[in-house]
ROBASE-412793 format. One record per residue (C-alpha): residue number from 1; residue in one letter; x, y, z. Coordinates in Angstrom, 1 decimal. Example, Ala and Ser with C-alpha at 12.3 -4.5 7.8 and 13.67 -1.06 7.14 Angstrom:
% ROBASE-412793
- 1/a/12.3/-4.5/7.8
- 2/s/13.7/-1.1/7.1
//
This chain:
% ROBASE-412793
- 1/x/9.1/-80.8/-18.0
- 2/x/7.5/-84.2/-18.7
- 3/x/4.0/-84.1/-17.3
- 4/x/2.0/-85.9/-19.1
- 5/x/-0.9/-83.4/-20.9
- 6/x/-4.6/-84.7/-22.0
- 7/x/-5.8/-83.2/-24.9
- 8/x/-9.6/-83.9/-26.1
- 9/x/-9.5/-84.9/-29.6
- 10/x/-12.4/-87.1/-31.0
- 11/x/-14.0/-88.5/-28.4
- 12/x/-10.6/-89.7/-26.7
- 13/x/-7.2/-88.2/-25.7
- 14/x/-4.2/-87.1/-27.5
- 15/x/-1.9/-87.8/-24.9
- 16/x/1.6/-85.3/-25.0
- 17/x/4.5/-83.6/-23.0
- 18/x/5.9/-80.6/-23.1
- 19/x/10.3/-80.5/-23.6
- 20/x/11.2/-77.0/-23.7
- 21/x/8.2/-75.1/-24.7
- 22/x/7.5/-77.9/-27.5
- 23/x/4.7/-80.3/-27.7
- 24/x/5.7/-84.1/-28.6
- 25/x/2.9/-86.4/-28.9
- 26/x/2.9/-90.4/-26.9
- 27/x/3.1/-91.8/-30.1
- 28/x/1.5/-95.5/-29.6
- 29/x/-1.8/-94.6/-28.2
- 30/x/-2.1/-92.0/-31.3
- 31/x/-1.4/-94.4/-33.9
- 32/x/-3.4/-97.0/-32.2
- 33/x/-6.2/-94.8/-32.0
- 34/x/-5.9/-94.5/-35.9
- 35/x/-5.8/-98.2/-36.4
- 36/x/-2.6/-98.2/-37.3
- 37/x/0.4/-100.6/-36.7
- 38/x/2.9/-98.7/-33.9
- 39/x/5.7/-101.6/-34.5
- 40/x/5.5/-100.8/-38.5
- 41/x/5.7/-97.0/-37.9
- 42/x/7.5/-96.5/-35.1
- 43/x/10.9/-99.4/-37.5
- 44/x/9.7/-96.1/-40.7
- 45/x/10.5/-93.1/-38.6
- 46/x/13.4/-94.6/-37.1
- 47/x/14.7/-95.0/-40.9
- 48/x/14.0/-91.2/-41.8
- 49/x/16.6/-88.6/-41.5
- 50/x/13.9/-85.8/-40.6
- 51/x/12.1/-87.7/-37.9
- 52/x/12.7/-86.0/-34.3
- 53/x/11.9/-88.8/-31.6
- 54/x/13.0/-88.7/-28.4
- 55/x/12.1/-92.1/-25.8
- 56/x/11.0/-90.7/-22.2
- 57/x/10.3/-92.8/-19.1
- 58/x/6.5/-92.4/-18.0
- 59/x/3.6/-94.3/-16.5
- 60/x/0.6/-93.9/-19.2
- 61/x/-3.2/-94.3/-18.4
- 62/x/-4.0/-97.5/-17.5
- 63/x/-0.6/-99.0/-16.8
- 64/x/1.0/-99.8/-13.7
- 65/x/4.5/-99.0/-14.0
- 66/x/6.5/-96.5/-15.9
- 67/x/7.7/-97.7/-19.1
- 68/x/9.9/-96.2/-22.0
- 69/x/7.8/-94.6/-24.5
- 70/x/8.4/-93.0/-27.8
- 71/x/7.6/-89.6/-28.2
- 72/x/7.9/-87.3/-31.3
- 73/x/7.1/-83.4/-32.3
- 74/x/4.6/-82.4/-34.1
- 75/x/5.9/-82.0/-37.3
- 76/x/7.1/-85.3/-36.9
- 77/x/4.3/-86.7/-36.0
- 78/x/2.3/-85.2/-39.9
- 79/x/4.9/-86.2/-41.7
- 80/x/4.6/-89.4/-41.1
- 81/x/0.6/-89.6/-41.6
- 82/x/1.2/-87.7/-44.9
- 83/x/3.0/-90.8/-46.1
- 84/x/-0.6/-93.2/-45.4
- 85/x/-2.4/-93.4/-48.4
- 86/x/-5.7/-92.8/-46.8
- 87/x/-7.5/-95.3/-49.5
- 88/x/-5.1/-98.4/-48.6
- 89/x/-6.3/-98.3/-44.6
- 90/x/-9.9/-99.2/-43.5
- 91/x/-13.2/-97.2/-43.8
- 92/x/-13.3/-96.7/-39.9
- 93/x/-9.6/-96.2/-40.2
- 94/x/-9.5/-93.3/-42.9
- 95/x/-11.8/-91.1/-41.3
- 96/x/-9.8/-90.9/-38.0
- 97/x/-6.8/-90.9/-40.2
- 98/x/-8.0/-87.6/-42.1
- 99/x/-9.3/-86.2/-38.6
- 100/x/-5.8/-86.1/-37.5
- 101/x/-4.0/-85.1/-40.7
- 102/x/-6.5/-82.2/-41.3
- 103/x/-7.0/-81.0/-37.2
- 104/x/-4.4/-82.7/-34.8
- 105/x/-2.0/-79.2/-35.3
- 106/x/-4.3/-76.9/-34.5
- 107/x/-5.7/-78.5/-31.7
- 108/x/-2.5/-79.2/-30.2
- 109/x/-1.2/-75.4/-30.9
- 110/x/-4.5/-74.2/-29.5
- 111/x/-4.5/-76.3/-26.6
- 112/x/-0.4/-75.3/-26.0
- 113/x/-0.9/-71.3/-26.6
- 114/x/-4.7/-70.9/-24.7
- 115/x/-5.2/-74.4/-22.6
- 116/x/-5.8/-73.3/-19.0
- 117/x/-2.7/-75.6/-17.8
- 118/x/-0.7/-72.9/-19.7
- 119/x/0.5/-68.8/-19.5
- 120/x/-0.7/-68.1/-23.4
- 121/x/1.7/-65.3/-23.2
- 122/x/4.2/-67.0/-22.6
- 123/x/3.9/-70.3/-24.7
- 124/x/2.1/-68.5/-28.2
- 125/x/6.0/-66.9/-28.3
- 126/x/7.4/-70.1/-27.9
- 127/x/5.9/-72.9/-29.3
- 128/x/4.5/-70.5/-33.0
- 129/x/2.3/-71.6/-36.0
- 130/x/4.0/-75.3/-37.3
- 131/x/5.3/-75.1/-40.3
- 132/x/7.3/-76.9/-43.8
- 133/x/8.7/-75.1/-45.9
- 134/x/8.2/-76.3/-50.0
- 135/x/11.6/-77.3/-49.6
- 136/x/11.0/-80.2/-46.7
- 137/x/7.7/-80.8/-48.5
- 138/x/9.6/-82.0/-51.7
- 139/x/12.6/-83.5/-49.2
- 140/x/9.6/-85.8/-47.8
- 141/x/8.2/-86.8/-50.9
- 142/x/11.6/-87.9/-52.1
- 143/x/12.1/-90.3/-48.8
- 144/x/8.7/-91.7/-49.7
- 145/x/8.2/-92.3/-53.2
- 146/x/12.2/-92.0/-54.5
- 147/x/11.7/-89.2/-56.8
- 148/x/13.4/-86.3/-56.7
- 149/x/11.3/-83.9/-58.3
- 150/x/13.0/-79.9/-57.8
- 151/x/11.0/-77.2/-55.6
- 152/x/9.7/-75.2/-58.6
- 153/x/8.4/-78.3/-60.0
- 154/x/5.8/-78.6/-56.8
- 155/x/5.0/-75.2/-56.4
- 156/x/4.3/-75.1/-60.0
- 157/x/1.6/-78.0/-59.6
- 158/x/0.4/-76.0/-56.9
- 159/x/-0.5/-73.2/-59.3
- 160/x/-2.1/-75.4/-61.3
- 161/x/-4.3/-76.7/-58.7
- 162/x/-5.3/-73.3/-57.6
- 163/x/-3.3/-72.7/-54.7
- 164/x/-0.3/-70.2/-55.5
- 165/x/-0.3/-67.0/-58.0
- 166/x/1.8/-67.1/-60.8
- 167/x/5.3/-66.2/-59.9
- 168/x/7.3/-67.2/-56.3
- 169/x/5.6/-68.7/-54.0
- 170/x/2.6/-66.6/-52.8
- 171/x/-0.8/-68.3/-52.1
- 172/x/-4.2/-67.1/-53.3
- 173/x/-6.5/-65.2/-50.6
- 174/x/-9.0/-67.9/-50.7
- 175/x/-6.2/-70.1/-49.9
- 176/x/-3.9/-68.7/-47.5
- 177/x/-5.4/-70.3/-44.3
- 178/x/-3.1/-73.7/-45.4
- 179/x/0.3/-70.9/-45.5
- 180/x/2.0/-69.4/-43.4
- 181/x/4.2/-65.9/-43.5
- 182/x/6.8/-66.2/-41.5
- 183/x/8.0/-62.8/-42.1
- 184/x/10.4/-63.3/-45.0
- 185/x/8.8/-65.8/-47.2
- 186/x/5.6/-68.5/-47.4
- 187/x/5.5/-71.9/-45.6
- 188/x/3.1/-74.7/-45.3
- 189/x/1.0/-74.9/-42.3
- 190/x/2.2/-78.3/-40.8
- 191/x/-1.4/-79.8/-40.9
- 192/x/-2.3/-78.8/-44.4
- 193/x/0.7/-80.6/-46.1
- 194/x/-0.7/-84.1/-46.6
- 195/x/-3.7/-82.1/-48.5
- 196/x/-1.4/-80.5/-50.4
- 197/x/1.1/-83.1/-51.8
- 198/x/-1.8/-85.2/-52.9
- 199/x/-3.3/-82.2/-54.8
- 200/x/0.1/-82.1/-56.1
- 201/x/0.0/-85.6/-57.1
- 202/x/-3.3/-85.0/-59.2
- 203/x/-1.8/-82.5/-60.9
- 204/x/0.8/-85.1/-61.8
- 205/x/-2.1/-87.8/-63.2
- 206/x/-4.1/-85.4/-64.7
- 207/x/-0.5/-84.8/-67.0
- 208/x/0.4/-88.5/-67.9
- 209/x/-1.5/-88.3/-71.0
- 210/x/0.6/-85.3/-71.8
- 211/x/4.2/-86.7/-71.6
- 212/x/5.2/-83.8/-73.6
- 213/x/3.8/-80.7/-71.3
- 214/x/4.9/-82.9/-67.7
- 215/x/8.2/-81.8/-68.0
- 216/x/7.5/-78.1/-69.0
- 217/x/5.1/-77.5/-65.8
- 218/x/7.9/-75.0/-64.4
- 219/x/7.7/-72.9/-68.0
- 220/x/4.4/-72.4/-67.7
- 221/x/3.1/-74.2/-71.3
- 222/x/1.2/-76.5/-69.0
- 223/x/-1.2/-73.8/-68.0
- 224/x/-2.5/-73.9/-71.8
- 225/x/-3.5/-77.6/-71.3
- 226/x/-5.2/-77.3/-67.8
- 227/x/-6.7/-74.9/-66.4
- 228/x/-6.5/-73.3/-62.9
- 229/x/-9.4/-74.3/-60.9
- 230/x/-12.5/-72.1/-59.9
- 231/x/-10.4/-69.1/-61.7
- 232/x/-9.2/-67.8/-58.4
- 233/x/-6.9/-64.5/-58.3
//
């Protein structure tokens, strides 16, 4: 199926299609509705290994004619915006920029699972929560930034910053709305991610005065030089 679907987001329209009970969003109207460059994003993701885009024929609002449009899934679609540093693009910029990071996934995966154009029965089974898993989290951040830093090494940061329990990979109850269980182990909810890897990252400034504790984060000797946050359990 390649209708075309409106969704409300913002005042305007995310504007999508369905390929086998998965959402991929038209990705030039989005990223010109968050002010940023399609030709500059559209040359990044065709340079990442974990990008899923997929070009479909189709006649878009306002056009007269179909054309060949890029069109990529959701995951896709928040990985990329995690790699904008939100303080590097314009004031009316970042806000939308943060409005889709923090909400586009959930809207989406609402609309998808309970929209009236859809059987929620049927597509809550196959479309599911979106999810990374720490593992793509920490693939991403290598692609992006060129350092390779190991699994434990995140989640530990994440335990810093109030997010996990000590030991595996468990988040706090006051936390688990940006996790997901997916019956065997913890992910990241898909929308959540950007939020996380930059709390990450300020775990990793808050330690360059300590050059000597950085490296130990995964032992847990860091803990004795900063605290967890809000003393959460």
């Amino acid at each position: 199926m390649n209708d075309l679907v409106h969704i409300p987001f913002r005042g305007r329209e995310v504007l999508a299609v369905e390929d086998h009970g998965k959402p991929f969003i038209v990705l030039k109207p989005a990223l010109e509705h968050i002010g940023l460059d399609y030709k500059s994003q559209h040359e990044k993701l065709r340079r990442k290994s974990w990008a899923c885009m997929v070009l479909r024929t189709m006649q878009l609002p306002g056009d007269s004619q179909r054309r060949e449009h890029a069109t990529v899934d959701v995951r896709t679609f928040l990985m990329l915006l995690a790699t904008i540093d939100e303080n590097r693009v314009s004031p009316e910029a970042k806000n939308v920029l943060v409005a889709y990071q923090n909400e586009i996934a959930d809207v989406i995966e609402k609309y998808f699972t309970q929209g009236y154009a859809f059987n929620p029965r049927k597509r809550a089974a196959a479309i599911g929560p979106m999810t990374v898993t720490f593992d793509d989290a920490m693939a991403l951040y290598f692609q992006d930034h060129g350092i390779d830093y190991a699994t434990g090494f995140f989640t530990q940061g994440l335990r810093l910053a109030g997010y996990l329990r000590q030991g595996g990979c468990v988040p706090r109850k006051k936390k688990r709305k940006f996790f997901f269980f997916n019956g065997t182990s913890w992910e990241i909810r898909s929308w959540a991610l950007p939020l996380l890897l930059g709390e990450f990252e300020e775990v990793l400034r808050t330690f360059q005065p300590y050059p000597w504790a950085q490296p130990r984060l995964d032992d847990g000797l860091a803990e004795r030089v900063l605290p967890m946050k809000r003393g959460e359990s």
